[in-house]
C-alpha positions in Angstrom: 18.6 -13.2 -12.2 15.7 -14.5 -14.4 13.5 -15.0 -11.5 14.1 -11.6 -11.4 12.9 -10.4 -14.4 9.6 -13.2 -14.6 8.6 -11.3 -11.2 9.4 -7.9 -12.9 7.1 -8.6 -16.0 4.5 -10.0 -13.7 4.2 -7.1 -11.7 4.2 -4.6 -14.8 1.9 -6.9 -16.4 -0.3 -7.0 -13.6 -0.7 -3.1 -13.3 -1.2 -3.1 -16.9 -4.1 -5.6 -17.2 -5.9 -4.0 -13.5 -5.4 -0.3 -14.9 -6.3 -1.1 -18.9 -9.3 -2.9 -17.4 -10.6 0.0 -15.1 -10.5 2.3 -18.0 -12.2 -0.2 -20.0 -14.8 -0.8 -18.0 -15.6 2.6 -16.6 -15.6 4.1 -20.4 -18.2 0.9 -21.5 -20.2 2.6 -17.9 -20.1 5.7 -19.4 -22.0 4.7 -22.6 -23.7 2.1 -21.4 -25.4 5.0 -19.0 -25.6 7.0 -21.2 -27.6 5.3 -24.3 -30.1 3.9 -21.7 -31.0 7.6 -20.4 -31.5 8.4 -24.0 -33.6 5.6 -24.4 -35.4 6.5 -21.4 -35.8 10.0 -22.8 -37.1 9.5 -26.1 -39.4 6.8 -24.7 -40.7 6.9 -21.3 -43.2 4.1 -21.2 -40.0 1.8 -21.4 -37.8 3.1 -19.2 -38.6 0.2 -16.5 -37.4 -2.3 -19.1 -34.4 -0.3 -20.3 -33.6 0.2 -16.3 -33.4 -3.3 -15.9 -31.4 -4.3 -18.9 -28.6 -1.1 -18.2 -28.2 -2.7 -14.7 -27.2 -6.1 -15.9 -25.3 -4.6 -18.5 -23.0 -2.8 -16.1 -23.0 -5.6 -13.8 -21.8 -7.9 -16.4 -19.4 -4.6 -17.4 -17.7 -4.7 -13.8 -17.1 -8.2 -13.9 -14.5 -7.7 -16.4 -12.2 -5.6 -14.1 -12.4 -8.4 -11.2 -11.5 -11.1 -13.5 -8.3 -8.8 -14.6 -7.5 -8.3 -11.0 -7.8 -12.3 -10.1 -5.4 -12.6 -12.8 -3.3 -10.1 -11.6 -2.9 -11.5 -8.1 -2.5 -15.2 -9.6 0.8 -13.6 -11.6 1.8 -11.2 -8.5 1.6 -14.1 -6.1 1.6 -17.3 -8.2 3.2 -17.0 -10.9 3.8 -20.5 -12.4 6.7 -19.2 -14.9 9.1 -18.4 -12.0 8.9 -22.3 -11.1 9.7 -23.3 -14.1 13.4 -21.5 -13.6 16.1 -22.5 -11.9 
């Protein structure tokens, strides 16, 4: 019966940390975006530079949401806590 509830908590836990993640990252998308067009806007001559730095930005943004989902799948599928119960 606790096996049960470990695999219970995992799973709500995993859909928490995926979804909370996801709405993380695309809000930090969002402004991130959105501060380097304004940048871009208000100077022009940079926009190259602020082009390249908004691109890392969000790539290091997204990475945030695939570390949450390894997690997820290590607690889904892996979980060491249910091993510890017997």
């Amino acid at each position: 019966m606790a096996k049960a509830y470990v695999l219970v908590a995992s799973v709500i836990a995993a859909g928490l940390a995926i979804g909370l993640a996801a709405i993380g990252a695309s809000l930090s998308d969002g402004m991130v975006s959105s501060k380097a067009l304004e940048g871009m806007t208000r100077q022009p001559e940079q926009s190259g530079k602020l082009l390249t730095n908004m691109l890392i930005s969000v790539g290091l943004i997204e990475s945030i949401p695939i570390i949450a989902a390894v997690i997820a799948i290590v607690l889904v599928f892996a979980n060491p806590l249910v091993d510890l119960l017997k």
